[in-house]
ROZA-919024 format. One record per residue (C-alpha): residue number from 1; residue in one letter; x, y, z. Coordinates in Angstrom, 3 decimals. Example, Ala and Ser with C-alpha at 12.3 -4.5 7.8 and 13.67 -1.06 7.14 Angstrom:
<sites>
+-----+--------+----------+----------+----------+
! num ! residu !       c1 !       c2 !       c3 !
+-----+--------+----------+----------+----------+
!   1 !      a !   12.300 !   -4.500 !    7.800 !
!   2 !      s !   13.670 !   -1.060 !    7.140 !
+-----+--------+----------+----------+----------+
</sites>
This chain:
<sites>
+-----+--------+----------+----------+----------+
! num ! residu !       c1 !       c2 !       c3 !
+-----+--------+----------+----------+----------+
!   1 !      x !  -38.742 !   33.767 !  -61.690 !
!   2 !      x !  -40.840 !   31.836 !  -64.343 !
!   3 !      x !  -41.443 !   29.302 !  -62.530 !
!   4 !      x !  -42.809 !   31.200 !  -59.550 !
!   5 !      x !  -45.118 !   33.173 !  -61.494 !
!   6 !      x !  -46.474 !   30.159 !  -63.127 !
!   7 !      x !  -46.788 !   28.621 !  -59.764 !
!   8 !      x !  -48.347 !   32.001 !  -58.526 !
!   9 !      x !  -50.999 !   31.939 !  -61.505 !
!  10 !      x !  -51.776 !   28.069 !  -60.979 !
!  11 !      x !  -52.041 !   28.397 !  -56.822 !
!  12 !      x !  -54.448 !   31.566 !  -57.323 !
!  13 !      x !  -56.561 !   29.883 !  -60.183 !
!  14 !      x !  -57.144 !   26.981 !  -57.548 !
!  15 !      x !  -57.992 !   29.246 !  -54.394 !
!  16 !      x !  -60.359 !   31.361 !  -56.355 !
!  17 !      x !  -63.410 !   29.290 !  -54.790 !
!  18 !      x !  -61.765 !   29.239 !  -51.455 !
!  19 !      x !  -63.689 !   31.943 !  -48.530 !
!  20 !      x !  -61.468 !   35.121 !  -48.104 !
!  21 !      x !  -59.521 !   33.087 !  -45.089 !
!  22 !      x !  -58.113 !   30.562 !  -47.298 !
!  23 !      x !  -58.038 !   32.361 !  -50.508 !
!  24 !      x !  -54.941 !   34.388 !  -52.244 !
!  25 !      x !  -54.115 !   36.734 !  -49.888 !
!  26 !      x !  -53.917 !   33.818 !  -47.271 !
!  27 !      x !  -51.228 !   32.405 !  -49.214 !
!  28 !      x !  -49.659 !   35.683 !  -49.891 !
!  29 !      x !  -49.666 !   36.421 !  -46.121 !
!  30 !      x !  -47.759 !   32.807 !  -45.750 !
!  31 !      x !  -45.117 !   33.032 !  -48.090 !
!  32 !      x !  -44.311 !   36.647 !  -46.784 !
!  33 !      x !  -43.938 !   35.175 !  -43.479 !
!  34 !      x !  -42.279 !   32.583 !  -44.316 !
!  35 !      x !  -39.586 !   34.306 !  -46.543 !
!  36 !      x !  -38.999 !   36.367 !  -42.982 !
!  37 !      x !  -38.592 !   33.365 !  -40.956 !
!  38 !      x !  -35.696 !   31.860 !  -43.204 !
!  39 !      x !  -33.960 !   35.026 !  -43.698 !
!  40 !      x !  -33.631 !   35.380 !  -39.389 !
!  41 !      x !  -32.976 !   32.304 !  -39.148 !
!  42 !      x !  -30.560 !   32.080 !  -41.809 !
!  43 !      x !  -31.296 !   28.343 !  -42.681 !
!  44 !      x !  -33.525 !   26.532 !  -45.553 !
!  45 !      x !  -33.463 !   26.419 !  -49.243 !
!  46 !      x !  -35.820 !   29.650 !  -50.177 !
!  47 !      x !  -36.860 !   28.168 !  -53.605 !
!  48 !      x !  -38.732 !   25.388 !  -51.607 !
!  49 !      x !  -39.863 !   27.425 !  -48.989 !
!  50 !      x !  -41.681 !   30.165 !  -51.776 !
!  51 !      x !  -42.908 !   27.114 !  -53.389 !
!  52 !      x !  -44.273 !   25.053 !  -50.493 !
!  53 !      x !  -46.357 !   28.202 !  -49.533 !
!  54 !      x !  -47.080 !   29.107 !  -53.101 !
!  55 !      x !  -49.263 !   25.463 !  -53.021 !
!  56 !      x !  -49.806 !   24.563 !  -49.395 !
!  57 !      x !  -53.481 !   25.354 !  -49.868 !
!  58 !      x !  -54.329 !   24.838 !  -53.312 !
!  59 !      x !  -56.519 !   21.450 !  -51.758 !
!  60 !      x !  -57.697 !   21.887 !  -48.089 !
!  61 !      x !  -60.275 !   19.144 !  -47.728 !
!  62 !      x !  -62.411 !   22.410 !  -46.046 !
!  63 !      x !  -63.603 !   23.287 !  -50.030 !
!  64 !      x !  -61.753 !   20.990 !  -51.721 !
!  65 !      x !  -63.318 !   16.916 !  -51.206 !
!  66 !      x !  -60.675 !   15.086 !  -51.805 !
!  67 !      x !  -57.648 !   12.812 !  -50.376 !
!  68 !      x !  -55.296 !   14.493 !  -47.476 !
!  69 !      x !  -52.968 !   13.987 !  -50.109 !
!  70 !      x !  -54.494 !   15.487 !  -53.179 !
!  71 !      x !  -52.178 !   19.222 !  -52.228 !
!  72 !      x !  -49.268 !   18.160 !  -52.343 !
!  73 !      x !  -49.879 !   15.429 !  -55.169 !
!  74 !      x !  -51.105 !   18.423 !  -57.548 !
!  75 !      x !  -48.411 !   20.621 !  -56.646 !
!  76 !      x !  -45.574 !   17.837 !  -57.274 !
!  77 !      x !  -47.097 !   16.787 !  -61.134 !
!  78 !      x !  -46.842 !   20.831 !  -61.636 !
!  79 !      x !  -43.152 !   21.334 !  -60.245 !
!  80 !      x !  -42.439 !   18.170 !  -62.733 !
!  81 !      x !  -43.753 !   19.207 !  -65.226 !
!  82 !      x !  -41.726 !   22.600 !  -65.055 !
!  83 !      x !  -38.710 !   20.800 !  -64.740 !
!  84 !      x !  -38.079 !   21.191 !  -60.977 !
!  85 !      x !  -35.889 !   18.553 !  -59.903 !
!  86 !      x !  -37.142 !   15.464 !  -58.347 !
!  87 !      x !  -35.897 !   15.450 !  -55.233 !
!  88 !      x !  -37.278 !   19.104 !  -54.912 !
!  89 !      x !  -40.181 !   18.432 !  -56.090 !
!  90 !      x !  -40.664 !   15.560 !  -53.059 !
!  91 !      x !  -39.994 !   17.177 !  -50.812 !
!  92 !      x !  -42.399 !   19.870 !  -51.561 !
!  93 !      x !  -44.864 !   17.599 !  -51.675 !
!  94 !      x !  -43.661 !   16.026 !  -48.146 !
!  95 !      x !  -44.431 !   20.153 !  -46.546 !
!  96 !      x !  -47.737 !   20.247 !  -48.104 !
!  97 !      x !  -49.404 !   16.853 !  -47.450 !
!  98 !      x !  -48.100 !   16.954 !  -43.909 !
!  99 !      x !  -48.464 !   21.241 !  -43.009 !
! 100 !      x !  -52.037 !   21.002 !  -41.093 !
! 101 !      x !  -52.868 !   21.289 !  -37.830 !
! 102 !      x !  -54.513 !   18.197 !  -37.701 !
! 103 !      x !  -52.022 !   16.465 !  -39.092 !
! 104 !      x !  -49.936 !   16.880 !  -35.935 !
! 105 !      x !  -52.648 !   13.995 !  -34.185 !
! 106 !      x !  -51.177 !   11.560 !  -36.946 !
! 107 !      x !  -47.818 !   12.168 !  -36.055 !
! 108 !      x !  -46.166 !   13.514 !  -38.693 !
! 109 !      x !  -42.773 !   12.394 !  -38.862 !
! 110 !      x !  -41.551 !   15.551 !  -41.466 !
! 111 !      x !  -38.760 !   16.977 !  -40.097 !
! 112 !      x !  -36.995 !   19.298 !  -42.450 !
! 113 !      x !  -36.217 !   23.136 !  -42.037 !
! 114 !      x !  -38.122 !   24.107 !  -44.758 !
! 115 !      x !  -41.107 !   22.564 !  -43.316 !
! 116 !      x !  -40.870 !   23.705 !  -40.037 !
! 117 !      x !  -40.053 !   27.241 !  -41.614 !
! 118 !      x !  -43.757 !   26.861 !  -43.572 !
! 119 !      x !  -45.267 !   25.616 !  -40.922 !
! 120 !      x !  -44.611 !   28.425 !  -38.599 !
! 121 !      x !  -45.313 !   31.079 !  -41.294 !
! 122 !      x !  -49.341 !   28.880 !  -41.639 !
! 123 !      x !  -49.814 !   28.792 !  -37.906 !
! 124 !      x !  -48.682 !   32.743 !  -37.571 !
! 125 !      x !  -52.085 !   33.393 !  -40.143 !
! 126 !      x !  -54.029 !   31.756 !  -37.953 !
! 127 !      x !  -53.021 !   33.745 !  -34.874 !
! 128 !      x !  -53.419 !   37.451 !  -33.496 !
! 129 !      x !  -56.063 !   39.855 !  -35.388 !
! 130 !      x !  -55.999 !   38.210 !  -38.618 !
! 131 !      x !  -56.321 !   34.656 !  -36.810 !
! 132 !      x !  -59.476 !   36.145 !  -34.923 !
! 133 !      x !  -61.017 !   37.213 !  -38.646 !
! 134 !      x !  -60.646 !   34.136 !  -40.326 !
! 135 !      x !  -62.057 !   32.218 !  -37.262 !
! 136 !      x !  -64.971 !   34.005 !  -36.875 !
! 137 !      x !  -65.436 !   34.420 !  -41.120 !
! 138 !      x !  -65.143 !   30.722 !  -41.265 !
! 139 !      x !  -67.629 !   29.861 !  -38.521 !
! 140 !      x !  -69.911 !   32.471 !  -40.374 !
! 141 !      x !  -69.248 !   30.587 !  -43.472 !
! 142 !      x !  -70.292 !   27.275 !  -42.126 !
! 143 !      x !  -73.135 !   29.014 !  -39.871 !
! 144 !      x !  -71.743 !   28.193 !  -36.517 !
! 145 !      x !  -72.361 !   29.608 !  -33.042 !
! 146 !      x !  -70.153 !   32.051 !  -31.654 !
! 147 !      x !  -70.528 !   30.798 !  -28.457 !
! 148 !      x !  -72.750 !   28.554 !  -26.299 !
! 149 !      x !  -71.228 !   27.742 !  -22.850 !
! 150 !      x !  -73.378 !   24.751 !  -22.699 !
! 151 !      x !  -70.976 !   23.191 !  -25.043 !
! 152 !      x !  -67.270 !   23.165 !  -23.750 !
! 153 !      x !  -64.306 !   23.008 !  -25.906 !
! 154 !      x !  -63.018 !   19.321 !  -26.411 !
! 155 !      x !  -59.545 !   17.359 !  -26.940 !
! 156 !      x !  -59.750 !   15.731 !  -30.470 !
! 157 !      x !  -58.070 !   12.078 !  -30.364 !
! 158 !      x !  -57.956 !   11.517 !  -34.264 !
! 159 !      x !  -57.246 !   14.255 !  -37.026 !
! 160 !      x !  -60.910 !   12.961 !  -38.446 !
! 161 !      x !  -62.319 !   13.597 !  -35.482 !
! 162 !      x !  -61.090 !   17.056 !  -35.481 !
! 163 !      x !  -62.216 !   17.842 !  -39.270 !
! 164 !      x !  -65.338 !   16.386 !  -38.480 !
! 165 !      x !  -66.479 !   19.137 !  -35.263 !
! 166 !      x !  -69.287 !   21.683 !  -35.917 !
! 167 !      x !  -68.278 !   23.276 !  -32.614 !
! 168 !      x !  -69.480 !   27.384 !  -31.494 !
! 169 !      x !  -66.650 !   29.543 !  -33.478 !
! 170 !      x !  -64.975 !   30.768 !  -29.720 !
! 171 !      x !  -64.254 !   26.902 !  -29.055 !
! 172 !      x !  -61.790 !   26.810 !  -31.936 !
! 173 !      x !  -59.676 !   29.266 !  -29.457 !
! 174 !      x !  -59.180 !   26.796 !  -26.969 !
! 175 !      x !  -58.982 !   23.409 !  -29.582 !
! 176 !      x !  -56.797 !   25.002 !  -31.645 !
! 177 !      x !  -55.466 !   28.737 !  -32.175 !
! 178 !      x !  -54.321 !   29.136 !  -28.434 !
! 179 !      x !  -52.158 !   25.575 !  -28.845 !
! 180 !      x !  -50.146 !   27.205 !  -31.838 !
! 181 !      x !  -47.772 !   29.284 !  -29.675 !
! 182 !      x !  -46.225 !   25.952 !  -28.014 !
! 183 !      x !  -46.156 !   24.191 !  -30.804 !
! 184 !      x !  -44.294 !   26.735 !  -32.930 !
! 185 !      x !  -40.428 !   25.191 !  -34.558 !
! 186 !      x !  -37.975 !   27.744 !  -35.115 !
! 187 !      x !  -36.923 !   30.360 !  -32.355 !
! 188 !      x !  -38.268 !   33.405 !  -34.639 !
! 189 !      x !  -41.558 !   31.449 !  -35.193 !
! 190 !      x !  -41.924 !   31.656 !  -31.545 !
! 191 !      x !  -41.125 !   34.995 !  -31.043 !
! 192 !      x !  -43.549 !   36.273 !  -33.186 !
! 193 !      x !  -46.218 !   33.609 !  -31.783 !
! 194 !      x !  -46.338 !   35.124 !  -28.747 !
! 195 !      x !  -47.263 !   38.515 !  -29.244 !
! 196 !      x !  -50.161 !   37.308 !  -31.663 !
! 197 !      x !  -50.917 !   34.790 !  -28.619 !
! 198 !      x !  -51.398 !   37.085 !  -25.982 !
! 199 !      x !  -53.542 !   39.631 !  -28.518 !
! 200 !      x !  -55.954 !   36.175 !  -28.869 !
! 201 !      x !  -55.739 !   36.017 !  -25.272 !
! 202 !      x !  -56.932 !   39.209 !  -24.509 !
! 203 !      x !  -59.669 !   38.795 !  -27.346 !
! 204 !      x !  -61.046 !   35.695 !  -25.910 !
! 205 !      x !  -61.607 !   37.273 !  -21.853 !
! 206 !      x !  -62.951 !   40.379 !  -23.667 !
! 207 !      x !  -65.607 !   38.074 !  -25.521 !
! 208 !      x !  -66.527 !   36.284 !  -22.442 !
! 209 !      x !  -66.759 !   39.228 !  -20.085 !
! 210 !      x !  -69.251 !   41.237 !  -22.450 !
! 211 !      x !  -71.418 !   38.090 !  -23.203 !
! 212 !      x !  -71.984 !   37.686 !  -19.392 !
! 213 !      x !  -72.475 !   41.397 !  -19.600 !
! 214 !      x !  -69.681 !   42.211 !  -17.170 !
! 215 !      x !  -68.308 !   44.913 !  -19.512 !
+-----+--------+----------+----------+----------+
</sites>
């Protein structure tokens, strides 16, 4: 328990700069999830899995310019310093440095059940009504376009390519958020995708219908 609240008091010091969908109660929201994931599926060491959501955000590259790497490099000279063991301590690094999204264009070659357990719980925040939030705060945050059919969504070839798009806030529907539900690990991370999927689905015809003003 000590070491999870000083984990909890060094993840929340460095997410205190991060917008409100990548701050705190992000992370709160993911280790939540998580902790339901590996108690249905009955699998995964929960100490890593708490842990690995406790500091999977503490660096996105989004506010934080630094190395893919810097996460999970942070979180590991913490954990050591506590006195986590080594080999835990690894392996939470492993989750973090290789949890995004866009990671999944380098081929990430992470294959334990704790990270697919994290993984799930990070995509499930990005889908249903608090997925269609923090879309639509970011792209407010970084003054994008909600929409502009002149510019369709795209396939991104390269994970730099992807970090690199300024693209209208609806277009990160169709690149990204409506992707999650087939890419989801464990069979109760898929379950739950689905409903949230089909919520985003209905959100996104909504949207178009009533900017062609068919609604």
């Amino acid at each position: 328990m000590e070491l999870l609240n000083a984990a909890t008091a060094f993840a929340k010091e460095k997410l205190e700069a991060f917008d409100a969908g990548h701050d705190w109660t992000h992370t709160e929201r993911v280790m939540k999830l998580a902790g339901r994931i590996q108690e249905e599926e009955g699998a995964g060491d929960p100490e890593v899995i708490r842990l690995a959501a406790i500091f999977h955000d503490i660096a996105d590259t989004k506010f934080h310019q630094g190395a893919e790497t810097d996460g999970g490099e942070m979180a590991y000279t913490f954990l050591m310093e506590k006195g986590l063991p080594l080999e835990k301590a690894a392996h939470i690094r492993l989750i973090i440095n290789h949890l995004s999204f866009k990671q999944r264009l380098e081929k990430s070659l992470v294959d334990s059940i704790e990270f697919r357990i994290v993984q799930d719980a990070d995509r499930l925040d990005a889908m249903g009504a608090i997925g269609i939030a923090r879309t639509f705060h970011y792209g407010g945050y970084k003054n994008r376009a909600l929409y502009d059919p002149e510019i369709p969504p795209r396939e991104y070839k390269s994970a730099e390519e992807y970090k690199k798009s300024d693209a209208p806030t609806i277009n990160h529907f169709y690149e990204k958020l409506l992707l999650l539900k087939d890419l989801m690990n464990t069979a109760t991370g898929k379950r739950m995708a689905q409903e949230r999927h089909d919520y985003m689905v209905a959100f996104v015809e909504r949207f178009r219908k009533e900017w062609e003003g068919r609604m």
